[in-house]
N, C-alpha and C positions, 0 to 999 in steps of 0.2 A: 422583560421576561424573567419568570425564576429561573433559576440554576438547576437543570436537571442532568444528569450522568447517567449511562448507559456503562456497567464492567461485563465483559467479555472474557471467561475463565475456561480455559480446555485442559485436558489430559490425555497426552498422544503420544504414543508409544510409537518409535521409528526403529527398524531391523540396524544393520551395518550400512553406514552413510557415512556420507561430507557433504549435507547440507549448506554451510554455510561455510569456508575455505580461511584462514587469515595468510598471511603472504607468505607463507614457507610451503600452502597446501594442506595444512594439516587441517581438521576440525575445528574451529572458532571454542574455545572455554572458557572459563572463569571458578576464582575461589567463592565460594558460598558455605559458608557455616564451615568454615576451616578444610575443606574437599575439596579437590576440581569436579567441575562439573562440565557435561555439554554445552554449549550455547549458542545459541542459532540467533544472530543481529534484528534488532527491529527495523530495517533497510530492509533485507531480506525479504522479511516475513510481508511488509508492506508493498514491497513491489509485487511478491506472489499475489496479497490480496488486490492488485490493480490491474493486476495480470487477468486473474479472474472474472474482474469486473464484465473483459472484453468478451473471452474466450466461451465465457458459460451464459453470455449474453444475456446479462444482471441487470445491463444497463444499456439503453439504446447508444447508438452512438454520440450522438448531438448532446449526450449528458456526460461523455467523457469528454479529457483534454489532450495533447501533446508535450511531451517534455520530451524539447531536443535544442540543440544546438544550430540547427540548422533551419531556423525559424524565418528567415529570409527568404529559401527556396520554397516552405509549405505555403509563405502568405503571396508570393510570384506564381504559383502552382493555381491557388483559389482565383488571382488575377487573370490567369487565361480563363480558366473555368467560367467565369463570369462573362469577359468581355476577349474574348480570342481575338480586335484587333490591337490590342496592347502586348501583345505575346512579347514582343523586341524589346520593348522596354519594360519586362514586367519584374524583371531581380531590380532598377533601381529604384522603381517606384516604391515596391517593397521595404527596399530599406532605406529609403526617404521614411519611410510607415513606420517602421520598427523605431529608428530612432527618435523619433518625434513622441515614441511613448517612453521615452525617458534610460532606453535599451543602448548598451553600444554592440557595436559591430565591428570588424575586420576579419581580411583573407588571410586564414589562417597559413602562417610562412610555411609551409609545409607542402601546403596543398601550390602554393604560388612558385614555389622553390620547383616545383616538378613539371610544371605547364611548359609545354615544347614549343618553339615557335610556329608561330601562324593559328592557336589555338586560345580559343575565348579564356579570359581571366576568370576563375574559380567563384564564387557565386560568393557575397560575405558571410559571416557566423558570428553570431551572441559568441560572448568570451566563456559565457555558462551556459546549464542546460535550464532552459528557461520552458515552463509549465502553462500552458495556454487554453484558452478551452475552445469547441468548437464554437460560437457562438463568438467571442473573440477574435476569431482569427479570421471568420466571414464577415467581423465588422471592421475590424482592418484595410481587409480587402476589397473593401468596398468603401471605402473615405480615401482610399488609394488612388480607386479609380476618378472617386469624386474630382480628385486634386488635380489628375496626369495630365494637364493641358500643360502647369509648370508647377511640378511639387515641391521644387525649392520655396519658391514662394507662396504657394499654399501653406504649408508649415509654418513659413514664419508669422503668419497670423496666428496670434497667441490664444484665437478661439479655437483654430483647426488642432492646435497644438493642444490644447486643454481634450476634446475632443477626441482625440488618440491614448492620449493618456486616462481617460473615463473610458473610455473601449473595454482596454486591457484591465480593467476595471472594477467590471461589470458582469452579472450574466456568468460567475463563473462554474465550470464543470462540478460534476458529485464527486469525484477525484481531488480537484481542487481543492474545494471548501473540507473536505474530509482529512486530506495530508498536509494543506496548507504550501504557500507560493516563498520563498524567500530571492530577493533581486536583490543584488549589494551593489548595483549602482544607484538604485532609487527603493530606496526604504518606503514609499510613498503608495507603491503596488502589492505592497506585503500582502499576506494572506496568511492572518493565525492560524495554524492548525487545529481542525475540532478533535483530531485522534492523537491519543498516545498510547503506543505501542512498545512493550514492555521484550528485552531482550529473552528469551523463551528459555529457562534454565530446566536442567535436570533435577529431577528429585530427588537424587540419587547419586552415591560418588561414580564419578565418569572416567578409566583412562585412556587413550586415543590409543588403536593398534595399528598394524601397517600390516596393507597385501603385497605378496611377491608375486611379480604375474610375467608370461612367458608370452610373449606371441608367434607363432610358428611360421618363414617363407614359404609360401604354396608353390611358389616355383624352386625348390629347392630340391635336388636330386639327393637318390638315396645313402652319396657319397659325403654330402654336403649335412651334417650333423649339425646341433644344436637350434637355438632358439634365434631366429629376426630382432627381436627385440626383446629387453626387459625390463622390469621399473620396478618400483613401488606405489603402492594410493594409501595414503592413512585413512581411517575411519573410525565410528565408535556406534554404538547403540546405547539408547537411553528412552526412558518415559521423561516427556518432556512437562513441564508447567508452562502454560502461553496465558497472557492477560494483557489487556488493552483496553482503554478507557475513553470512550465517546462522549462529548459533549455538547447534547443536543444546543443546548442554546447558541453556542458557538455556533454548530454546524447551519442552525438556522438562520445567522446572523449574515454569516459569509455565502448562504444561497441565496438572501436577499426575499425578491420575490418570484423568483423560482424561475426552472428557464421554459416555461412557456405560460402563454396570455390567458388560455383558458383553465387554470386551474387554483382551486385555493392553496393557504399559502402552508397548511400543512402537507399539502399531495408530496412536495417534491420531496420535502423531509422525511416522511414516512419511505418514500422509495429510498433515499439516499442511506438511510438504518435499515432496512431492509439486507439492500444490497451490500451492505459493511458486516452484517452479522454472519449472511450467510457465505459472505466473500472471504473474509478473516477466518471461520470455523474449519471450510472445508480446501482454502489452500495448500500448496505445498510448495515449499522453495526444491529449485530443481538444480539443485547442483551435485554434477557427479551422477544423475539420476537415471543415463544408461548404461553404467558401470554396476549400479545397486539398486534399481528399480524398487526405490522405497518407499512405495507406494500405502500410506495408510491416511485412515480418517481417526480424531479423537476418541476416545473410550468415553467422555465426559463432556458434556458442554454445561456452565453454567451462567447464565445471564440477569444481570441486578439493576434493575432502573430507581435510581434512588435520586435524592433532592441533598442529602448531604455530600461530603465531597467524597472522590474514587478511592476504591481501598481494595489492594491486591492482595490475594490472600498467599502469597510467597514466604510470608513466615512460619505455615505450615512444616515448612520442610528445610527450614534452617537447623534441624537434625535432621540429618538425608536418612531418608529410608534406607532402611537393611534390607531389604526382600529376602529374608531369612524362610519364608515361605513357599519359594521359588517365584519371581517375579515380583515386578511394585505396582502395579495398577490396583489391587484391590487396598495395601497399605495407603498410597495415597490417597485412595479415596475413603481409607475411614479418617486419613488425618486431616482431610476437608471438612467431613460430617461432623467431625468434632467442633475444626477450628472457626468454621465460621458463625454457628450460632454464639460462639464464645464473643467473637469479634464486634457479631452486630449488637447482643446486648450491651456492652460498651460504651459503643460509639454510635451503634447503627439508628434508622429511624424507624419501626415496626410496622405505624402506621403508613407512611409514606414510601417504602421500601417493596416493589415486586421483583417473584424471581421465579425464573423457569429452567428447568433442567431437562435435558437431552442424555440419556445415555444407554449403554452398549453391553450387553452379560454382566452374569453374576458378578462380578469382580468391581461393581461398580452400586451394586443394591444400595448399600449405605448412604447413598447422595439421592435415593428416592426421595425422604423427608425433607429435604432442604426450599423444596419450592414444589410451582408445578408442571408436574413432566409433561413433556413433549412427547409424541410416537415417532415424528419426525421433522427432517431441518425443515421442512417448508412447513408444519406447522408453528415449528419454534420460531420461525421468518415473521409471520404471519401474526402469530399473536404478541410479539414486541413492536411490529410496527403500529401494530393497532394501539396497543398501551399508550404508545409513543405521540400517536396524534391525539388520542383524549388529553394527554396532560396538556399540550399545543394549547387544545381549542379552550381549556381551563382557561378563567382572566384570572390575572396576575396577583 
């Protein structure tokens, strides 16, 4: 298959926040074009869009997966589900399963350290949080069962063992194949990611402030003065840059042939860019977010499905906007209108290059030209997944 790339460019303007925290509490930054600037983590930003996935029901569930730690108890859990007279043995069976796919386990001393006499030993735990899909974990769960007469030696049959390890495999979730699986005890389950997601700067110089805030004892008599408690919260506002780079081939590679029998083998793809587009545009990382209820959507959206490789347009604004005008959303977006047609004459491919734009008031006209406009995100859903499967069903 050719190399095709889906870029994903927003401009999003957030009030006073701490979106994204680094370990002192303040606002996450960074130097850019000699400034600080805002900076919101691609971790962040991608657990929101995963977060998404679920919550705005993007994606059925059997197309999502689990990352946890506790991968032992979810695949014991689907064993009673299945077969309720294994309930008593269905944690070792479990993790007879888990590790026979190449996974290690152990009770975490913590949890073991705390268990009082007369009470069952702690269930085991992956040493990491390990990414699984639905469709994985019900075939676990079911080679589990296969085995439970004596799992020891089911496993050591090196087909059964092969078999567990193709499992976890196989079949993996839209989440999966889109942020990709990494296992450091078995490289062998990897799962490249088809997304990269770009740390979401400001375009504009940023410096972090700090709230003073008071909380008052309601049981407090009229004798009894002052404040229950007090603190500080740092925050900042900024018009953010967000971009992140899909690559379809990839993403097609790692769905395989998709996770269900009755469909071709573009269907799942086009859901899977679907749900990434409009997962990514309209998430929001929630930290801090009933303190500052920062609730906003992008001013801009711009999206590029091209054949040559991904190209952030972040150099726009390595001179940070001055909003010498009062505010940056309309400077940035003429410093897009500018920079990108510069960009793609260049480098870009004209013929082979579509691009659709999403945007929000005046302040944003400028990027009308650039592609073609959307009225709304579920049209702009809609007509990229479509692009997305014609190039598909194009032979190579």
């Amino acid at each position: 298959m050719n190399r095709i790339f889906l870029d994903v460019h927003a401009l999003q303007t957030v009030p006073p926040s701490n979106l994204n925290r680094d370990d002192t509490g303040a606002p996450k930054s960074a130097v850019y074009g000699g400034v600080p600037r805002a900076r919101v983590s691609s971790q962040a930003w991608k657990r929101a869009t995963r977060t998404y996935f679920k919550d705005e029901h993007l994606l059925e569930p059997s197309e999502l997966g689990v990352r946890t730690k506790k991968i032992v108890e979810v695949i014991a859990a689907r064993i009673t589900e299945f077969d309720s007279s294994l309930a008593e043995n269905a944690l070792q069976l479990a993790n007879e399963t888990v590790k026979a796919t190449g996974l290690k386990t152990e009770v975490p001393q913590r949890k073991a350290a705390a268990v009082k006499e007369g009470e069952p030993e702690p269930a085991p735990e992956s040493k990491y949080l390990v990414f699984l899909s639905t469709r994985q974990l019900d075939g676990l769960a079911r080679l589990a069962i296969e085995g439970a007469a004596d799992i020891a030696a089911f496993f050591k049959d090196k087909e059964n063992k092969a078999r567990a390890k193709q499992t976890a495999d196989t079949r993996h979730s839209v989440d999966i194949a889109l942020f990709g699986r990494m296992v450091a005890d078995d490289a062998d389950i990897n799962v490249d990611a088809a997304v990269q997601v770009a740390h979401a700067l400001s375009v504009h110089r940023v410096d972090n402030e700090s709230d003073y805030y008071t909380a008052v004892d309601d049981e407090n008599s009229d004798a009894e003065t002052g404040a229950g408690m007090i603190g500080t919260v740092d925050f900042n506002s900024a018009t953010l840059y967000r971009y992140a780079a899909l690559g379809i081939h990839q993403l097609a590679a790692n769905l395989g042939e998709g996770l269900r029998d009755d469909e071709s083998r573009t269907e799942p793809v086009r859901r899977a860019v679907e749900a990434f587009v409009h997962g990514f545009v309209a998430s929001l990382p929630t930290g801090k977010i009933n303190t500052f209820g920062h609730h906003t959507l992008p001013d801009a959206v711009i999206v590029k499905l091209r054949t040559t490789r991904p190209v952030s347009f972040v150099a726009a604004f390595e001179d940070p906007v001055r909003g010498e005008s009062g505010g940056y959303v309309r400077e940035a977006s003429e410093r897009l209108a500018e920079y990108i047609p510069d960009i793609e004459r260049a480098y870009g491919d004209e013929d082979s290059t579509l691009t659709w734009v999403l945007r929000v008031g005046p302040n944003t006209q400028k990027l009308a030209g650039i592609g073609t406009e959307s009225q709304t995100i579920g049209h702009l859903v809609t007509a990229v997944g479509q692009a997305v499967a014609e190039r598909l069903e194009k032979p190579a």
